[in-house]
N, C-alpha and C positions, 0 to 999 in steps of 0.2 A: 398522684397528688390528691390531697383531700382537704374541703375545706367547710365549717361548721356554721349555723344560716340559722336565725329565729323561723326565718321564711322563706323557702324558696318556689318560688310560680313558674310551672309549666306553660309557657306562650307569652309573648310580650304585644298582644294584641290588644284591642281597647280595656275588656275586662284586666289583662292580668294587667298593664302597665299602671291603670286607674290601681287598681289594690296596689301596687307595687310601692307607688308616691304614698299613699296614703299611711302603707307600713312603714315609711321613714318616718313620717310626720311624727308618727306615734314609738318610735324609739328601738322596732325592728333591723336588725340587720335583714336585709332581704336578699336576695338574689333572682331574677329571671335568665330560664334558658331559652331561648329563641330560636327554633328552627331556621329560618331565614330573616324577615326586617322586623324592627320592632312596626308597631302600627297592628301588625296581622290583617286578616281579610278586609275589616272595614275600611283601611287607610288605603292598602295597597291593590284591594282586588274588588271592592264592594263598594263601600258608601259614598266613600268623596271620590273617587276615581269616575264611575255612573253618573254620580251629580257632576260633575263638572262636565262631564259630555253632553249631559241635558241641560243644562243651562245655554250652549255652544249652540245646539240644536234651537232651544227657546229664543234666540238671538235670532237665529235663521229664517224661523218660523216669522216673529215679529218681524224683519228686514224685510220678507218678501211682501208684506202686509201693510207695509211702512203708507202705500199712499190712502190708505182709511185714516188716515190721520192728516193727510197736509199735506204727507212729504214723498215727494219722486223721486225714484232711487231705479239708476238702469244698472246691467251687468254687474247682478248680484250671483258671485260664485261661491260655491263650498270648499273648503282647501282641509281635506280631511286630514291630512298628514300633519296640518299646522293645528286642529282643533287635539288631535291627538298628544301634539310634543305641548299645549297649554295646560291639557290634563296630568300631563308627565310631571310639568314645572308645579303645578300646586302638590300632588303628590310628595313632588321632594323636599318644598320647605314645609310639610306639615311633619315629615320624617324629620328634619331635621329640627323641629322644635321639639319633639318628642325626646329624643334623644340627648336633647339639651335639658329636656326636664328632669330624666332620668340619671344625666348626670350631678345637676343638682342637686337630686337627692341621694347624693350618694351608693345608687343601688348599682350594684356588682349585675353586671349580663354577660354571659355566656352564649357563645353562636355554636348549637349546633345540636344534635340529636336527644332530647333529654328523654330517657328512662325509668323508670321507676325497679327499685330492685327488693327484693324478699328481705328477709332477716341474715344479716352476714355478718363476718368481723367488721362491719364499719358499723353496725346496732340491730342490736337483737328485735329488732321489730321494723317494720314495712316500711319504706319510706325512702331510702337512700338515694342521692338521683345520681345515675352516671351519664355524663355529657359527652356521645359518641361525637368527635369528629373526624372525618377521614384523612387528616393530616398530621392528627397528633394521637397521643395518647391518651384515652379517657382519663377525663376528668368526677370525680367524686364530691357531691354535695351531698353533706349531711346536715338535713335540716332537723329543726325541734314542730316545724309545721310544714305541710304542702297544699297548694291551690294549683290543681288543675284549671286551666283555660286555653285547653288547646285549639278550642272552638267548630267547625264543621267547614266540610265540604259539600261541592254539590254531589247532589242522588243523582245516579246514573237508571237507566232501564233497564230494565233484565236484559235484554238481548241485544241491547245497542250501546256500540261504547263511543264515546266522541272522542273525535280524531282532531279535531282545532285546525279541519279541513272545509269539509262538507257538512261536518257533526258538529256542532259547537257548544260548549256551556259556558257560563257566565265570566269563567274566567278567560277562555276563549275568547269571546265577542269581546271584552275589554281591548285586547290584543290587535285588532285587525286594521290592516294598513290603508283598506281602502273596501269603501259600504258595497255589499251586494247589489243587485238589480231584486230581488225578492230574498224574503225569510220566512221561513215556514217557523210557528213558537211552539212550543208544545208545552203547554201550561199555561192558566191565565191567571197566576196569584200574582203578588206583588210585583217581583223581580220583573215575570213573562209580561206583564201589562206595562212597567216602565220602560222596559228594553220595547215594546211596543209602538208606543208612545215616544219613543226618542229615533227611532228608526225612520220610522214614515213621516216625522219633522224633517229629515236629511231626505225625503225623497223614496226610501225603499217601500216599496208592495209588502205589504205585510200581512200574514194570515194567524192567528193564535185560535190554535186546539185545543177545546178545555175538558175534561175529563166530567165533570160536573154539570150541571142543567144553566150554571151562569157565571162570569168570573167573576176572580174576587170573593170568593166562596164565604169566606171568612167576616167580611164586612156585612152593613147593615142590608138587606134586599134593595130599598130604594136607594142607595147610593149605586150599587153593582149594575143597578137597572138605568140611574144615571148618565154609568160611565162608558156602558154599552153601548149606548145613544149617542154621547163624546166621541167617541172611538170611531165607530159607524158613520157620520158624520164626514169625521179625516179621513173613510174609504179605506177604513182597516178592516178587514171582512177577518168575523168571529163565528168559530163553530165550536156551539159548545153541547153537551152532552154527547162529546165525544169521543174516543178509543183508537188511539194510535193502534194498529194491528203491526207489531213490529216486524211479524215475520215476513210481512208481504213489503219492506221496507227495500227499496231498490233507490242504490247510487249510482248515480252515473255521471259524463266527463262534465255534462250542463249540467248537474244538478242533485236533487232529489226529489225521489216519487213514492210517495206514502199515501197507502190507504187507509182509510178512517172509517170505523162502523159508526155512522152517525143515527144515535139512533135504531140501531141496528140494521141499518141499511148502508151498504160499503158506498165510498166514496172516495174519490183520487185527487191527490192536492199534488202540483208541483212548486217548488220553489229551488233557487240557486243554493240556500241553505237552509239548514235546519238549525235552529237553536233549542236546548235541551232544558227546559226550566221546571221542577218537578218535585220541589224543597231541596232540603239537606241534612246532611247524616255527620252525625259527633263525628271528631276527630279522638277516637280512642283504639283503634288500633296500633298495635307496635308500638305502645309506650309505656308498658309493663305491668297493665292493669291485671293478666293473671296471674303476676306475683304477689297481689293482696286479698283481702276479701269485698273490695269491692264487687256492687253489682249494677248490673248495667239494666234498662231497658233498651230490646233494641241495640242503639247503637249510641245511646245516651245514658249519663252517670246518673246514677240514683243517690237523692241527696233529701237530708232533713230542713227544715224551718230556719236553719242556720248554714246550712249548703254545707254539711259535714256528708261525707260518707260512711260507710259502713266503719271506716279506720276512722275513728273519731280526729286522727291526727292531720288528716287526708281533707281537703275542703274542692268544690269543684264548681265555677262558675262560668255561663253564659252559654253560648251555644250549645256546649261540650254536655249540657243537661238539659236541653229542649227547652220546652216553653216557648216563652216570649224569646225568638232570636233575634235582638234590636242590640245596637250596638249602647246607647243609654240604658238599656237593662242587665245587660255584664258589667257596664262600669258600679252601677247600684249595688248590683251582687257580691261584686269583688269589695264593695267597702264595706258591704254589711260582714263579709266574711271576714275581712281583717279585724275591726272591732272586734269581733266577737272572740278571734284568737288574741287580741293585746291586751280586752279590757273586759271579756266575757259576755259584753253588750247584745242584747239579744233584738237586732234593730228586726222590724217587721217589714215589708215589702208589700203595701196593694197594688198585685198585678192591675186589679178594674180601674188604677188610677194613673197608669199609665198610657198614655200617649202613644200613637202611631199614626206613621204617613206613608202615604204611597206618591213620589215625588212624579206622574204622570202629568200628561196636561189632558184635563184639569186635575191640580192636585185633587190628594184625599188625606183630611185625618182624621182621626177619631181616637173618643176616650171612653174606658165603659161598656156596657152591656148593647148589643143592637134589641131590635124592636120584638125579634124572634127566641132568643136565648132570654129576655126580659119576659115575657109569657111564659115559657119553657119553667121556666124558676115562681110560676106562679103568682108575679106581680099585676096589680087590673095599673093600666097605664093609662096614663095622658099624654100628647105630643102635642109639641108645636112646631111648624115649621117656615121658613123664610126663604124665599129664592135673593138669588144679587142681583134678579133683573130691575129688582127695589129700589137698589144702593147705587145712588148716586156715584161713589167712587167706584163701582164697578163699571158702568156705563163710561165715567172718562176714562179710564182704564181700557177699556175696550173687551173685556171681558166679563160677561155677565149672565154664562150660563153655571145652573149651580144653586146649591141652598145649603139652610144649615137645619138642621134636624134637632130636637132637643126631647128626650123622652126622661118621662117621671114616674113616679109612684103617684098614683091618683091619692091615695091614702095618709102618707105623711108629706106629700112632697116633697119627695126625697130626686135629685136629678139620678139618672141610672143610668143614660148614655149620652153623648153628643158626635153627632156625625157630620161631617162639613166635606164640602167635595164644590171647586171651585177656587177662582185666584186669591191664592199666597196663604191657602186657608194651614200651610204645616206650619208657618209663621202666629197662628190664629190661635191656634189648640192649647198651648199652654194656659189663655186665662181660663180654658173649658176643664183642663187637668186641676188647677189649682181652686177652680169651685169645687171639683169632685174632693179634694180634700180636704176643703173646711165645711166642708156639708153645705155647701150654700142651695138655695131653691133655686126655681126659676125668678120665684120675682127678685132674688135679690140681686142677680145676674141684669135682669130688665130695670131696677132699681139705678145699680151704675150707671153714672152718664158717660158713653161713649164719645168721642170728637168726632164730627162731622164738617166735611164730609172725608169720612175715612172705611176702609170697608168692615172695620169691627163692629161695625154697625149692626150688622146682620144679626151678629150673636146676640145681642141686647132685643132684638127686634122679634128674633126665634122665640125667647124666652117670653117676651110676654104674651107671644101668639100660644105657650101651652097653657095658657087662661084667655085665650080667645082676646089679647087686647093689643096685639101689633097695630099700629098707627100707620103702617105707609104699605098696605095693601088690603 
């Protein structure tokens, strides 16, 4: 059976389902093939699954802390099975809204292996998709476009594979029925620092190996140097400029024992488990990408200014092309894609204007160039910055380690980055995102008047400290 599709999108995860709505709206018939849920990794295995466990965690953390505030609180237990099936139940009604959206707009989904096929009797050129499932008979979508979003998995180590035993990866750890006594991390970027960070809230020893001279690698130096301190603090012991030696890696019925050249001096860490966190790798195997002319970097689709590939007919968004792997930046990409196959729209994308969070305690977000890459690119800067130990509502809050960071072009006053690291600051970032898009300065940021006492304060307070005129420190 065969059936004909303006559109049809490989993966019904955030990117393709976002593009998917968006191609109804605009008069597409579309179709998504779904390997297993719609939602894909962010709903089911990543974003709100992790968040809702640290939140769980955040609660705990806070309850045990409860008499800094007033309030006495005896036999306070953890019911990990129960924080587990709360995580399960947001999970499923956010699957079930999706679903519901999807059916609104009338887009046709298919569950089960989608392909991409060469030029055959269903059309002389690339593109045809056949929908293996093991139960029935392939199914055939011939579309007039396709959008790749089949997104990514984790990177495994050359010589270690996890077992969702002793060995664990992200998808794993979501999985487990009951917390270790110790975890060994192996990685300290995002993921490895919020699984971190949510672990040792619940009680577990926690050790994260970082490959690099500090975690966080990616972020600004003084925030990474912040959170190290954060970290360190909760008695999470971090080694970082360091090298798993995997050969010398030994499991055993307690545990695991791994030596680390730290430094170039070997070292032996145990823990009951290892989790494996070390990026991630496109999902472009086995889905018929050598029947076109696509090309890959690695293990990511190579795509133009409009996310076309090499098949002009062929479009490919979010993880499945590196970059920014943020589940807000496939959904972006996926709508810039569609446009641009309904209405030829050639919308443009500033990655420097997007947002990012690392949802640890203390959070981190940031928008923009850090302090390092803004030199690098040759700009003379100016900076201001503001701690919360300032801000009034961080002190009632009870949380007041933290600042906010704001760098400029000393020259036109142009903002170039903003870094915040401290409570609720992923809540904070968007007014920091939407100055970087109307070009606003520092002072016009400081210009705003913020409510007090609230902790937006800070931002407005950073801003005027990059002209030396912060008022409350």
């Amino acid at each position: 059976m065969s059936r004909e599709y303006d559109l049809v999108i490989l993966g019904g995860g955030t990117g393709g389902y976002v593009a998917a709505i968006r191609a109804s709206q605009l008069g597409l018939s579309t179709a998504i093939v779904e390997q297993e849920k719609l939602g894909g990794t962010c709903l089911h295995k990543g974003c709100i699954p992790s968040k809702a466990l640290l939140r769980s965690a955040e609660v705990y953390r806070q309850t045990k802390s409860a008499s800094e505030y007033g309030i006495d609180t005896t036999e306070i237990q953890l019911n990990y099975p129960a924080i587990q099936k709360r995580k399960e139940n947001i999970v499923e009604q956010l699957h079930t809204g999706v679903k519901s959206l999807i059916k609104k707009g009338k887009i046709d989904v298919y569950y089960g292996k989608g392909r991409i096929l060469g030029p055959s009797i269903f059309s002389p050129m690339a593109g045809t998709i056949s929908v293996e499932n093991n139960d029935e008979e392939n199914e055939m979508l011939i579309p007039k476009n396709i959008i790749i979003a089949t997104g990514s998995s984790p990177r495994n180590l050359k010589k270690i594979e996890p077992d969702g035993v002793k060995i664990l990866n992200s998808d794993h750890a979501l999985q487990m029925d009951e917390l270790p006594r110790s975890m060994m991390i192996i990685g300290g970027g995002v993921i490895g620092i919020e699984w971190a960070s949510m672990l040792a809230d619940f009680g577990v020893d926690i050790k994260v190996i970082e490959y690099s001279d500090r975690i966080l690698p990616s972020e600004d130096a003084d925030i990474s140097k912040e959170m190290e301190k954060a970290l360190k603090k909760r008695g999470i012991q971090i080694i970082t400029s360091a090298q798993l030696l995997e050969e010398k890696l030994e499991i055993t019925d307690e545990g695991v024992i791994a030596t680390v050249s730290v430094n170039g001096v070997e070292e032996v860490f145990e823990a009951d488990k290892m989790f494996i966190s070390v990026g991630r790798i496109g999902n472009t195997k086995d889905i018929g990408i050598e029947n076109t002319e696509i090309e890959l970097d690695s293990s990511f689709i190579k795509v133009n200014e409009v996310y076309q590939t090499k098949e002009k007919h062929i479009y490919a968004i979010g993880d499945v092309i590196g970059g920014m792997q943020l589940a807000h930046v496939a959904s972006s990409e996926g709508i810039a894609a569609v446009e641009h196959i309904a209405e030829g729209t050639r919308k443009s994308i500033n990655y420097q204007n997007i947002a990012r969070c690392v949802y640890s305690h203390p959070e981190i977000a940031s928008v923009g160039l850090t302090e390092e890459k803004a030199k690098e690119q040759g700009f003379t800067l100016k900076i201001g910055k503001f701690p919360f130990k300032a801000i009034g509502k961080a002190l009632v809050y009870g949380e007041s380690d933290g600042f906010v960071k704001i760098i400029a072009d000393e020259s036109t006053n142009d903002i170039l980055g903003i870094h915040m690291i401290g409570p609720h600051v992923s809540d904070m970032i968007s007014e920091a995102a939407l100055a970087m898009l109307l070009d606003a300065t520092p002072w016009e940021i400081g210009e705003t008047i913020h409510p007090h006492p609230s902790l937006s304060e800070v931002i407005g307070e950073a801003a005027l400290a990059v002209d030396g005129k912060a008022l409350h420190f």
